[in-house]
N, C-alpha and C positions, 0 to 999 in steps of 0.2 A: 527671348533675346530681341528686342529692340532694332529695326533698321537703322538709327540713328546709331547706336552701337557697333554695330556689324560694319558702316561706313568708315565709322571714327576709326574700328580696328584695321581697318584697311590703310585707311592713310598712315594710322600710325606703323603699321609694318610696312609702308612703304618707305620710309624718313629712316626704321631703322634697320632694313633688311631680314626683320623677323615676321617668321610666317604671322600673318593675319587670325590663324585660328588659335594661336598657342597665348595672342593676347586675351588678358582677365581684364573684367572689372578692377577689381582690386589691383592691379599691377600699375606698380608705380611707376613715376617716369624716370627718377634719379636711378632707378633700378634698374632699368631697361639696359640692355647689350649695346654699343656704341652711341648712347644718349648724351647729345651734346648739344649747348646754349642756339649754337646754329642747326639742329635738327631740332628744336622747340620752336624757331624761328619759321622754318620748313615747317611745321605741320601746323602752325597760326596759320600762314598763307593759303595752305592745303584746306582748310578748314574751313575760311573765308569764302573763299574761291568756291567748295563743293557746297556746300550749306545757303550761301550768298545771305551768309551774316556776317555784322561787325562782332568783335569781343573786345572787351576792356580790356588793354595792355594790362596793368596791373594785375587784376580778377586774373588774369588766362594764366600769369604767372605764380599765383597762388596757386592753382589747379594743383593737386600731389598726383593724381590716379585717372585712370582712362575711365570710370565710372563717372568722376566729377566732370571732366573736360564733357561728355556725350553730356550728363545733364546742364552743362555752361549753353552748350549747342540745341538743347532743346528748350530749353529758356528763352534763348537769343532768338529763336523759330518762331516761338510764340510771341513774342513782344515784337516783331516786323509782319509778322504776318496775319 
C-alpha cells in the first residue's frame, strides 16, 4: 500500500465520515456513504492542499474510484515535481 494511498484514504474518510482503513482501491465514490457533489468538492481541495498539486477540474471528475483519484495524485506529483 502506497503512502499516496494511505493519504488519499485519509482525506477521503475524512469528507465522508468513514473510517480510513475500510476504504479500497476499488471503492467507488458514487458508492461511498454520504457522498455528495460538495464532499468531491471538499476532497479536490483536501487534495490540492495536502499533495500541493493542481488537478484538472474535468479529469478529477472523471475519476470513478479511490485507486484512480491516488494515481491522478501521483501523476500530478510527478509532472511538478
Amino acid at each position: 500500500m502506497s503512502e499516496v494511498f494511505v493519504e488519499v484514504a485519509d482525506l477521503v474518510g475524512q469528507v465522508t465520515d468513514l473510517p480510513a482503513e475500510e476504504i479500497a482501491a476499488d471503492a467507488r465514490f458514487d458508492s461511498l456513504a454520504n457522498w455528495t457533489s460538495y464532499d468531491a468538492l471538499r476532497l479536490l481541495t483536501g487534495i490540492e492542499q495536502k499533495f500541493a498539486v493542481r488537478l484538472d477540474l474535468q479529469e478529477y471528475f472523471a475519476i470513478k474510484d479511490v485507486g484512480g483519484l491516488v494515481a491522478a495524485v501521483a501523476s500530478a506529483q510527478e509532472k511538478s515535481g
